[in-house]
C-alpha positions in Angstrom: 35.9 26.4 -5.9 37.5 24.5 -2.7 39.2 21.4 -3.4 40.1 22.4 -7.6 43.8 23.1 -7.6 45.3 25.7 -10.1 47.7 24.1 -11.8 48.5 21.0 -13.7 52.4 19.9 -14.7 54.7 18.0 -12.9 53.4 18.8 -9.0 50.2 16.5 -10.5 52.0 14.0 -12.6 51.6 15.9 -15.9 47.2 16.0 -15.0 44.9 18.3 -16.5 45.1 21.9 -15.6 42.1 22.1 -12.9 41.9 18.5 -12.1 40.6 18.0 -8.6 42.0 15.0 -6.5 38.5 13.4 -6.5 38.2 12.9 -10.0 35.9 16.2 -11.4 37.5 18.6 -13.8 35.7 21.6 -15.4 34.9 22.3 -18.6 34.5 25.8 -20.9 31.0 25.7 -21.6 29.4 27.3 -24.2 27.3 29.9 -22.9 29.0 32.1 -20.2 26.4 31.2 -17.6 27.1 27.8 -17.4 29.0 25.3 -15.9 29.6 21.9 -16.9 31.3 19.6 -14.7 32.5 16.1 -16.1 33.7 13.2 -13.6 36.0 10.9 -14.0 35.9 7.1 -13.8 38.9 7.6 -11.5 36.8 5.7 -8.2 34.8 2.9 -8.6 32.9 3.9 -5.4 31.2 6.6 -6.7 28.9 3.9 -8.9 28.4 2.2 -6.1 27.4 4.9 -4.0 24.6 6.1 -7.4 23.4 2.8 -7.3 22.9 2.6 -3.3 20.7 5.9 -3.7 18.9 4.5 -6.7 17.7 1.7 -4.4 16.8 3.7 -1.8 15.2 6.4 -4.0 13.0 3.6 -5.4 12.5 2.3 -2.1 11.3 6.1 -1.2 9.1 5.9 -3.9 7.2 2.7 -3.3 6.9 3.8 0.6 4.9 7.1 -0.8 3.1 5.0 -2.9 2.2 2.6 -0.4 1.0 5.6 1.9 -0.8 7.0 -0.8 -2.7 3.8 -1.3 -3.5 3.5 2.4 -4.5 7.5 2.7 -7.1 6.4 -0.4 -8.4 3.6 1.5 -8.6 4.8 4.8 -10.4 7.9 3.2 -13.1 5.4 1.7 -13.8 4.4 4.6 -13.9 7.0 6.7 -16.9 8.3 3.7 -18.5 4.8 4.4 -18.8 5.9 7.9 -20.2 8.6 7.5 -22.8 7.7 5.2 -23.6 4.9 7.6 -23.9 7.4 10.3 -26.5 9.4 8.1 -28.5 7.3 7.4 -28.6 6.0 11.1 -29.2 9.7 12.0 -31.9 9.8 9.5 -33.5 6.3 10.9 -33.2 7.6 14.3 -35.2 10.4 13.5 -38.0 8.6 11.8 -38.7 6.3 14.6 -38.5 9.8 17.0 -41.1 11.2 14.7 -43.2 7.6 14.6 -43.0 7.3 18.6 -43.9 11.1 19.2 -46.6 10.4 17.0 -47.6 6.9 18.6 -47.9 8.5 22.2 -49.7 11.6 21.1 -52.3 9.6 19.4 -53.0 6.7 22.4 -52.8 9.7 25.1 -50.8 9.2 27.8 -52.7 6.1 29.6 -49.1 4.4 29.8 -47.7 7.0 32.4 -51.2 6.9 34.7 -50.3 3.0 34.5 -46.5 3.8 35.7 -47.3 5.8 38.2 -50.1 3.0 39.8 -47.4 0.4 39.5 -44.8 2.2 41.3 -47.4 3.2 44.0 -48.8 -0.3 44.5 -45.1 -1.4 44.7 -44.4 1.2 47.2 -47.3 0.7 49.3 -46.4 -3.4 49.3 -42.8 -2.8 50.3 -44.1 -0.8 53.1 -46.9 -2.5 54.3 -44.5 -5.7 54.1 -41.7 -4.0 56.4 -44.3 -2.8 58.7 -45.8 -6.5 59.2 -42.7 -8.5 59.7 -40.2 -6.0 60.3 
């Protein structure tokens, strides 16, 4: 392990065999497998460091929450939408259905009366530009 010297005594200042320089120093576990490693309060800094990351862990937290809450809202509405879209579809439809039905059932008088309109109009414009133009 980098950093873990092998030797304690007098180069160290009589420290524990396997004492780092930052504080950690392994201990036997009791299964094989495992490691445990214990640190000391040798730097002050270290708590201070746990407690920035605490902050911005909880800080993490409430920004996923707050996401979470505006994904849920945004995904309301986006369901109010399109119910309101349905039923306008559906509306639309109707009145299609009640129009198609209106025309078949008066014939189609209104277009004959168009199509005079237009004609007379026509006929006016010209009959105008011929007489004073």
């Amino acid at each position: 392990m980098a950093g873990i010297s092998d030797g304690g005594g007098p180069l160290y200042g009589g420290a524990v065999p396997f004492r780092s320089h930052q504080g950690l120093m392994p201990r036997v576990a009791a299964r094989s497998d495992e490691f445990v490693l214990q640190i000391d309060p040798v730097d002050g800094g270290l708590d201070h460091e746990v407690g920035g990351l605490c902050r911005q862990v909880h800080q993490l937290r409430n920004v996923a929450q707050e996401i979470d809450r505006e994904a849920k809202f945004q995904n309301d509405m986006l369901n109010q939408l399109q119910l309101t879209l349905i039923k306008a579809r559906a509306g639309v439809m109707s009145n299609i259905r009640r129009l198609n039905k209106s025309i078949v059932h008066c014939g189609s008088n209104h277009a004959i009366h168009i199509v005079v309109f237009a004609l007379i109009r026509v006929f006016s414009v010209y009959v105008r530009y011929k007489i004073f133009g």
